[in-house]
LUMGU-409192 format. One record per residue: x, y, z of N, C-alpha, C, O, CB in turn. Coordinates in steps of 0.001 Angstrom, whole numbers, plus 500000, padded with zeros to 6 digits. Each point is the difference from the previous one (the first is absolute). Glycine has a CB too. Layout:
<nodes>
XYZXYZXYZXYZXYZ...
</nodes>
This chain:
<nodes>
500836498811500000499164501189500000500877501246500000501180499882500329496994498874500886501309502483498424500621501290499872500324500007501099501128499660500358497900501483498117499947499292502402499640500489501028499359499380501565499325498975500099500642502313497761500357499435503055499748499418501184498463499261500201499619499309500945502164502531499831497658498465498288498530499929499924498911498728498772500269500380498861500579502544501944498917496790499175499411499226498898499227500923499216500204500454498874499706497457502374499117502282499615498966501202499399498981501039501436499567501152499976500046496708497383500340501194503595499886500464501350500489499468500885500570500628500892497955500011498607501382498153500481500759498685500768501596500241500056500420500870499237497704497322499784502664501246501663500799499747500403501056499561498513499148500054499113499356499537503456502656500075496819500612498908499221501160500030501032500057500675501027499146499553496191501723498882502282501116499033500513501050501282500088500958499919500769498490497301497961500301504227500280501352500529499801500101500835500889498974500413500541501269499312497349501099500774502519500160501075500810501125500771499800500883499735499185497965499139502216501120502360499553500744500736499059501688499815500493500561499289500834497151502553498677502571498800499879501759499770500187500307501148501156499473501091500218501333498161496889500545499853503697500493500980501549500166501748499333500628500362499005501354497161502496497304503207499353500208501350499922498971500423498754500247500952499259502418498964501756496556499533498902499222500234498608498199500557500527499044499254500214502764498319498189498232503992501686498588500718500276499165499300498569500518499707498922500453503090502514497795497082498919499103499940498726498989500903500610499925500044501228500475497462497616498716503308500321498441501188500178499606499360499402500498499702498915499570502543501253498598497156500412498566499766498941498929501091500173499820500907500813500366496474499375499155502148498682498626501030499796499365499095499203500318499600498880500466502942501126497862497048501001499111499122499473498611500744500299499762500655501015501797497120499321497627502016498661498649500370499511499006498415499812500550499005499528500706503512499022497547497458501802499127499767499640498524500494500125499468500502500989502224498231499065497737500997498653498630501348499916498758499253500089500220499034500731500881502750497513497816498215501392498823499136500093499408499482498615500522500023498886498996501266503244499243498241498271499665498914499055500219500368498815499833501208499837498685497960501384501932500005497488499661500360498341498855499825499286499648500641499009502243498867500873497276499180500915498736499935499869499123499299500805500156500199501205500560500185496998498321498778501441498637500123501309499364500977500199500113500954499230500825497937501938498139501157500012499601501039500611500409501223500474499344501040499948499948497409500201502033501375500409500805501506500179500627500585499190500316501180500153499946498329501472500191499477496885501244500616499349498493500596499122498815500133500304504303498090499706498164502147498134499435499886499006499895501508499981500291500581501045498675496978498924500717503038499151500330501227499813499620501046501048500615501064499924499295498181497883498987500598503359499516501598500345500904499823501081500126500865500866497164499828498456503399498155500685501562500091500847501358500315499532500940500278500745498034498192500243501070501462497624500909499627499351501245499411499899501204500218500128497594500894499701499904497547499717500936498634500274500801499937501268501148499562499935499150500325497664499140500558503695500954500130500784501129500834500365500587499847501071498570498629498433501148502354499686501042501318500202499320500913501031500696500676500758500259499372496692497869499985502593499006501033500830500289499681501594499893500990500724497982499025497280502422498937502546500339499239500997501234499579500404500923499831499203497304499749500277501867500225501767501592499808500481499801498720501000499519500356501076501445502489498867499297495710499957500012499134500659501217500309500971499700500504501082499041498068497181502597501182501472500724500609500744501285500370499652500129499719498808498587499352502450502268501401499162500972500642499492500749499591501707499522499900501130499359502283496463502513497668501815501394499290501079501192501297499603500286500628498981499321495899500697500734503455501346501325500745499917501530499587500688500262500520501084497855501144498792503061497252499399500249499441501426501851500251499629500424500647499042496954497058501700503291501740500081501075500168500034501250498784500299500336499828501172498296502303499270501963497131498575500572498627500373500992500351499982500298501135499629498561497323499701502276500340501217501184500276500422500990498417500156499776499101500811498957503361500439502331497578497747500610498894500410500897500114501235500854500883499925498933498538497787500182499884503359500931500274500935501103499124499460500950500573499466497488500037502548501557497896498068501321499364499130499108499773498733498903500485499722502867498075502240499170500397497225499421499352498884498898498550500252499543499441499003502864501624499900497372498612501991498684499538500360499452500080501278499776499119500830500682499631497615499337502630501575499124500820501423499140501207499229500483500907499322501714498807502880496502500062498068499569501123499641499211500605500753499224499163500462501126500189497809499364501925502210498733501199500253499440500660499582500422500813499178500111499241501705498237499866499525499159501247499308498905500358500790499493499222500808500999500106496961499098501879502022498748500722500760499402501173498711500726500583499195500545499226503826496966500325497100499347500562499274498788500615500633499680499680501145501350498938497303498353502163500924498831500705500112498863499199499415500465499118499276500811502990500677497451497872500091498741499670499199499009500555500273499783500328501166500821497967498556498739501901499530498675500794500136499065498844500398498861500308500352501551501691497787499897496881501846499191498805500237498110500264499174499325500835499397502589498728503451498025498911497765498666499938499154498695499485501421500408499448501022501151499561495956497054501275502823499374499954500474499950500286501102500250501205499970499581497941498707499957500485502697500065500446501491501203500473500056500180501190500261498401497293500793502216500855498764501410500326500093500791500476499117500405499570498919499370499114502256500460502578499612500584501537499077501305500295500916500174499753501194497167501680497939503529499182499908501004501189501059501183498542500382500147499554501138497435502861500548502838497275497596500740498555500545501301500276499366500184500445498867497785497622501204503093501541500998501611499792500038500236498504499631499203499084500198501271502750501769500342498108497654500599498725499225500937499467500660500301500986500673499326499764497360501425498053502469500860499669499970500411498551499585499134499127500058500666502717501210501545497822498288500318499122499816501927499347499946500898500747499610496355499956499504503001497893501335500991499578499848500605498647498862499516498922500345499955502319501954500888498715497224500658498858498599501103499596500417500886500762500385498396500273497597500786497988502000501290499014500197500175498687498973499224499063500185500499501609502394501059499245496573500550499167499219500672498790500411501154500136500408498873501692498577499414496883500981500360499149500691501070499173498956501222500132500067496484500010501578501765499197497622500457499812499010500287500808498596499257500971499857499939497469501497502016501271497278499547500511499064500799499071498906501080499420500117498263503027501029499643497626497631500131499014498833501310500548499494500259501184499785497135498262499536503607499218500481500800500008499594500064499249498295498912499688499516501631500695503230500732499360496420499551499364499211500260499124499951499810499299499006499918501821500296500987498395502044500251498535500428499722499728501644499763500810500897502143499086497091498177499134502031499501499433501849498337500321500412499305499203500629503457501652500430496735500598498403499449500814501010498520500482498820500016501136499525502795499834502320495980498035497785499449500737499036498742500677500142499166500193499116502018498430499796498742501915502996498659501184499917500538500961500733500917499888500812496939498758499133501734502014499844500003501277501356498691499891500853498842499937499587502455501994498894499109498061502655499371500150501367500007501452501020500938500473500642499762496995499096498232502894500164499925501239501007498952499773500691498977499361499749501964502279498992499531499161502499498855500492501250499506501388500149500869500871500051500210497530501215497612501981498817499828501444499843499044500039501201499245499049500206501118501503497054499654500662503636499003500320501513499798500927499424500888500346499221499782498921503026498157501533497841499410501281499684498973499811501653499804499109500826500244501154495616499477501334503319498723500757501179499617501145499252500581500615499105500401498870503402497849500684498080499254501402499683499316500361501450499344499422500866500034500060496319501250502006502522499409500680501653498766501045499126500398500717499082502521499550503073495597499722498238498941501102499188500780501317501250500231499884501203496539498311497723503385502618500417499864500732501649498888501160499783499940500737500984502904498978499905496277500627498087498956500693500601499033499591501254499484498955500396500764501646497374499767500310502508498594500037501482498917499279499568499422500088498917500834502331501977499444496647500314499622498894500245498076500567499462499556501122500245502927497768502086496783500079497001498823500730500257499063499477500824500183498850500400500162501946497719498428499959502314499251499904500968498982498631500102499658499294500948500718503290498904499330497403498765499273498276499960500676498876500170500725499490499146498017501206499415501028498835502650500433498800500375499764498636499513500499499028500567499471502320500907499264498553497463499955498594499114500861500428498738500054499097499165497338499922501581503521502512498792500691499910499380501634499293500032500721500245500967497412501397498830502127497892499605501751499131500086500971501449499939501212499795499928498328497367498244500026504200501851500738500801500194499823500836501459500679500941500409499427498873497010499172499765502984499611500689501425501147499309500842500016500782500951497084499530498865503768498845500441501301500153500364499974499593501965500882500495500701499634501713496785498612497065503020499953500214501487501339500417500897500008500671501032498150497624498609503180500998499532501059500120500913500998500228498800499621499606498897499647498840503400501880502107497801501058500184498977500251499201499476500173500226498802500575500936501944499496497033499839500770499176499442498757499725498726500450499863498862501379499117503506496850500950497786499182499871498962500053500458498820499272499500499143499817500316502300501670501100498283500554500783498687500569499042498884499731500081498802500949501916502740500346496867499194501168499631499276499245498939499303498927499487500318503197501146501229498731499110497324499789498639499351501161499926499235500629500842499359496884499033500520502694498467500409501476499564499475499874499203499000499014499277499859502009500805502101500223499967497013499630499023498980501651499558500284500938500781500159496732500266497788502381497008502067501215499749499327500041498799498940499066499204499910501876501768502184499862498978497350500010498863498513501306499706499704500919500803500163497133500134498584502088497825500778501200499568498790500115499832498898499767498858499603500579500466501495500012501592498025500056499869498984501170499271499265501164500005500400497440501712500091500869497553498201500598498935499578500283499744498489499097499576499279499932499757502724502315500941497476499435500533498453501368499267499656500922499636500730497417503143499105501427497119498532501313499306499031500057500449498724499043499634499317500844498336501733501041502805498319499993500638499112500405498898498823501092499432500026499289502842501429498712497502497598500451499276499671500682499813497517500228499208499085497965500147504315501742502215497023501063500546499099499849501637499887499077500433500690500936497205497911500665503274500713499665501214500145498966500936499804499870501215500152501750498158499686497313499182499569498600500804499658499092499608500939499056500789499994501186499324497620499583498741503446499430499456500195500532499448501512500933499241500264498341500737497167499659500776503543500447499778501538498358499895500675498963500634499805503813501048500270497628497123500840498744499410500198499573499752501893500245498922500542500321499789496618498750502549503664500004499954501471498825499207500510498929499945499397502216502259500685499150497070501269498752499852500705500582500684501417501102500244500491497696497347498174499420502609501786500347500358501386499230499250501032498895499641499593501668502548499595499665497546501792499217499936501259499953500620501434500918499868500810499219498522497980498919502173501405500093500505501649498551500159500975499073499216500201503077502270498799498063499569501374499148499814501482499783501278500220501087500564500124499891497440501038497870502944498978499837500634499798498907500505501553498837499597499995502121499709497140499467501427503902499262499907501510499510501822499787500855500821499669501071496843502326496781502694498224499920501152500280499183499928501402499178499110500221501082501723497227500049500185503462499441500071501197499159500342500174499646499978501178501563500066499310498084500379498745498466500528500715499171500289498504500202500883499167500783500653503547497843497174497305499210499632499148498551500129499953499463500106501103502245498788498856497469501123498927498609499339500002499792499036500729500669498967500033499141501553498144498952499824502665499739498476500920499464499069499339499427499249500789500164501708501086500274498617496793499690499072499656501344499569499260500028499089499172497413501451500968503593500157500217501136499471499128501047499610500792499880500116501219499594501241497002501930498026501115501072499802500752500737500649499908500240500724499034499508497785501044501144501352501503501369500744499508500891499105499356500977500742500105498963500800501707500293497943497887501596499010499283499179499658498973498796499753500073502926498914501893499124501327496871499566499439498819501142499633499092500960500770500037496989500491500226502107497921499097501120498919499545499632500645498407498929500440499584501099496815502422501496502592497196499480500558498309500985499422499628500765499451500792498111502839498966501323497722498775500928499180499090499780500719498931498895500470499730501078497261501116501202502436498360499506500849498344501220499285499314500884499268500442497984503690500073500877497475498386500931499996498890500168501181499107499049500723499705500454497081500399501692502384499475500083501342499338501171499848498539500975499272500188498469502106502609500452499135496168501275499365498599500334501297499425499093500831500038499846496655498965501918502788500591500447501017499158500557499467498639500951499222499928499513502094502160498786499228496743500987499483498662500302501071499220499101500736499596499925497109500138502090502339500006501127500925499382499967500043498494500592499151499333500896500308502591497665501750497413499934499871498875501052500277499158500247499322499002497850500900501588502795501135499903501320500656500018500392500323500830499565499854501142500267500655497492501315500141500938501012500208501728499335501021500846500343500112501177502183499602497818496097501409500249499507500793500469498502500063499961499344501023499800502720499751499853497480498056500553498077499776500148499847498593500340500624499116499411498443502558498592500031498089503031500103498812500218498607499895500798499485500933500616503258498779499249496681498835499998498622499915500834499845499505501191500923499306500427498351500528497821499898500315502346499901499743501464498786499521500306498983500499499517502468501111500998498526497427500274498307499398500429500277499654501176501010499304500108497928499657497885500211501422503425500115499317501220498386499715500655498846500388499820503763500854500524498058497944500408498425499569500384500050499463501247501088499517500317498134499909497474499424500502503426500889499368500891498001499545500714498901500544499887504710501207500491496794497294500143498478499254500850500179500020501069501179499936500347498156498572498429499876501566502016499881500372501690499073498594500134499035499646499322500912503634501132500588496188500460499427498198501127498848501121501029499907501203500243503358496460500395496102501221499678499367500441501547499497500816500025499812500262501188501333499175499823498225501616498094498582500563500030498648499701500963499936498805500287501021501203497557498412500458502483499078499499500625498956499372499012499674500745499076500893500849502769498926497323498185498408500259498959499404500846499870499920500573498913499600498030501391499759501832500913499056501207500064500058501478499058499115500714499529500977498209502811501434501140497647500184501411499373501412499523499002501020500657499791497903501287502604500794497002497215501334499445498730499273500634498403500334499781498835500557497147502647498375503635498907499174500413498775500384500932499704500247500196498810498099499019501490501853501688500584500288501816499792501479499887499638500317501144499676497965500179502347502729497924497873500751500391499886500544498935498780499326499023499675500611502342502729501439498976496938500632499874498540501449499763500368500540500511500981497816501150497605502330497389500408501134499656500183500664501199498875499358500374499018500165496769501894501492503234499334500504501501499219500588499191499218500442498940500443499990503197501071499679498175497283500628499983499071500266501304499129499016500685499722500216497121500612502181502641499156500656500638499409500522499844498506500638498948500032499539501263502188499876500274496547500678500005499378500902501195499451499454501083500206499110497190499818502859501841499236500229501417499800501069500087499061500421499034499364498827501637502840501158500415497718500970500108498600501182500549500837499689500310501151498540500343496529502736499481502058501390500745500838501052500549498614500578499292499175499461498649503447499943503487497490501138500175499067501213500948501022500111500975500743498046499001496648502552498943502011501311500574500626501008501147499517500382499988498829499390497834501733500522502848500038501363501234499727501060500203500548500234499369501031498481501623498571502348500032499842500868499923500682500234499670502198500661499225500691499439502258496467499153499365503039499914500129501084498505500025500740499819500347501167502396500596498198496969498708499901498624500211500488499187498706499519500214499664498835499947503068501046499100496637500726499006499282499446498600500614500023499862501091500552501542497090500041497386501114498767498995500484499833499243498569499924500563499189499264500194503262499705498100497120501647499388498532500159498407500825499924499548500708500900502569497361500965497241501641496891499076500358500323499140498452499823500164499064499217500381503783500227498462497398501699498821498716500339498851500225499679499688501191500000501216498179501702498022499612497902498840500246500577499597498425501037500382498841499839498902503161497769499906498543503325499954499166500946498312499980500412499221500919499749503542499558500973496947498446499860498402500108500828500364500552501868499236500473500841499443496824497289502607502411501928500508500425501663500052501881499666500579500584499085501535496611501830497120503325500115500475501601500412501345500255500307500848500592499332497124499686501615502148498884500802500903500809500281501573499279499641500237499032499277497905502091502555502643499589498821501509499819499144500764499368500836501145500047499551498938501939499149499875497324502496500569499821501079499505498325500451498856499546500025501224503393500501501035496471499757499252498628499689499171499551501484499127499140500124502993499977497880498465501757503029498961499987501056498229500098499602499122499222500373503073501950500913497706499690498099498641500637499181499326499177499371499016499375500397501877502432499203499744498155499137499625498758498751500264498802500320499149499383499359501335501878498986500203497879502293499589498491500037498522500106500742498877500013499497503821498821500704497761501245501310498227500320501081498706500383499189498933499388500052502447501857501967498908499934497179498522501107499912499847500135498530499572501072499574500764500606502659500029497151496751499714500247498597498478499990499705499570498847500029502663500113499408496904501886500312498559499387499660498964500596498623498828500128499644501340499558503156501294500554496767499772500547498085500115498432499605500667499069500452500901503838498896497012497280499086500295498646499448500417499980498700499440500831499284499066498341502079502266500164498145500440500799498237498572499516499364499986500457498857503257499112500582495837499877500748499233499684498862498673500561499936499105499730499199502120498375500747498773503064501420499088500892500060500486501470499311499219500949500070499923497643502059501952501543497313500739500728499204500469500975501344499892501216499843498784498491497414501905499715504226500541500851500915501314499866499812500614499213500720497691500718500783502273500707497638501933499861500275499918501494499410499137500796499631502279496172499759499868502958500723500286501604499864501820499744499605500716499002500078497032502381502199502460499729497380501402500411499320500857500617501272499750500903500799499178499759496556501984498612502506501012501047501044501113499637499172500087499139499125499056500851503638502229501360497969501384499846499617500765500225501314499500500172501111500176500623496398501660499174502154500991500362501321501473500561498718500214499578498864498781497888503849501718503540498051500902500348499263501684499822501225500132500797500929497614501041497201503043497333501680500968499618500928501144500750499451500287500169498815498784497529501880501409502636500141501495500864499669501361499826501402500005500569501092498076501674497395502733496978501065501108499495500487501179501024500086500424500738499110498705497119500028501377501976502406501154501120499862500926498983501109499681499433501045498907503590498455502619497050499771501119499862500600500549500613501096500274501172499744499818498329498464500276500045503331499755501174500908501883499768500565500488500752500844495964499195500056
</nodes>
């Protein structure tokens, strides 16, 4: 993969020791259905959410990062964090996947609200947090063609009472390299352990997207049925369906600096 990112999710890569990366990620609302379609236009009229974040190689397989989100639904006003560690990496002998570990959190920190059957009304601080961690698992298996899975576990603290906190997911995600500077992207990922009751309202995200690369900048633009941009967000709270015409267009523009 280019980039630290698949398309929202997590990939295997990270950045190199001493290496700042800026993102700027956008996503807008529906293109069609009921909300999109022109007196929205196609979704440009709307802002699902928009990330602002800041990564950092500490060595060559350590990574950090922290971000902004406008988040989606109850949950607005949200800080980002996260850690990457490279366990393994594909060699072209002995060694043929790369293995990583990634921890992320999201703190909402707007003021708590007053309805108490809302999941944002917040009774105690620690109720804010929700953690995501996973392993990701990928094998490149020539220069056009690199192929990830993931699995993890996904705990938010303070839920719908008809829902859980822990929830188990798995995805898969591929990139194929048309030239050295455009290449496609598809990720996707399923969440275990839903409740019955309310397994209805919600959607397994799936992503697809284009990435053109530049000197120093990438550009990944998606369209997706997931809002928000943060995998705390979108694995838990996907409940766009692509075949009700709910996806929408987003991009992110990455710019790498040598520090």
């Amino acid at each position: 993969f280019s980039g630290t990112r698949v398309l929202t999710n997590h990939s295997v890569e990270l950045l190199p020791k001493r290496t700042l990366e800026f993102i700027v990620a956008h996503k807008f609302g529906d293109l069609a259905g009921d909300l999109g379609g022109l007196q929205n236009f196609y979704g440009f009229d709307d802002l699902a959410d928009v990330r602002i974040a800041f990564e950092y190689g500490v060595l060559d397989n350590l990574d950090v990062g922290i971000g902004r989100n406008k988040g989606v639904g109850q949950i607005t006003g949200v800080v980002d964090a996260y850690g990457k560690y490279k366990i393994l990496e594909q060699k072209q002998t002995g060694m043929p996947i790369n293995l990583v570990f990634v921890s992320s959190l999201i703190l909402p920190y707007k003021e708590a609200v007053d309805d108490s059957s809302s999941i944002a009304s917040y009774p105690k601080f620690l109720n804010r947090f929700t953690f995501t961690n996973q392993i990701l698992v990928s094998r490149k298996f020539s220069e056009r063609i690199i192929l990830q899975a993931n699995f993890g576990y996904n705990h938010r603290n303070f839920v719908d009472y008809q829902d859980v906190n822990g929830l188990f997911f798995a995805g898969l995600s591929t990139r194929l390299r048309f030239t050295k500077t455009i290449g496609m992207l598809v990720e996707y990922n399923h969440v275990f352990g839903r409740p019955e009751v309310i397994a209805n309202k919600y959607q397994d995200p799936l992503s697809v997207g284009i990435e053109l690369l530049t000197g120093g900048h990438s550009f990944i633009l998606n369209f997706s049925n997931s809002k928000a941009l943060n995998e705390n967000l979108f694995i838990p709270g996907t409940t766009s369906n692509w075949l009700d015409g709910q996806w929408r267009f987003g991009f992110s523009i990455n710019r790498k600096f040598k520090l």
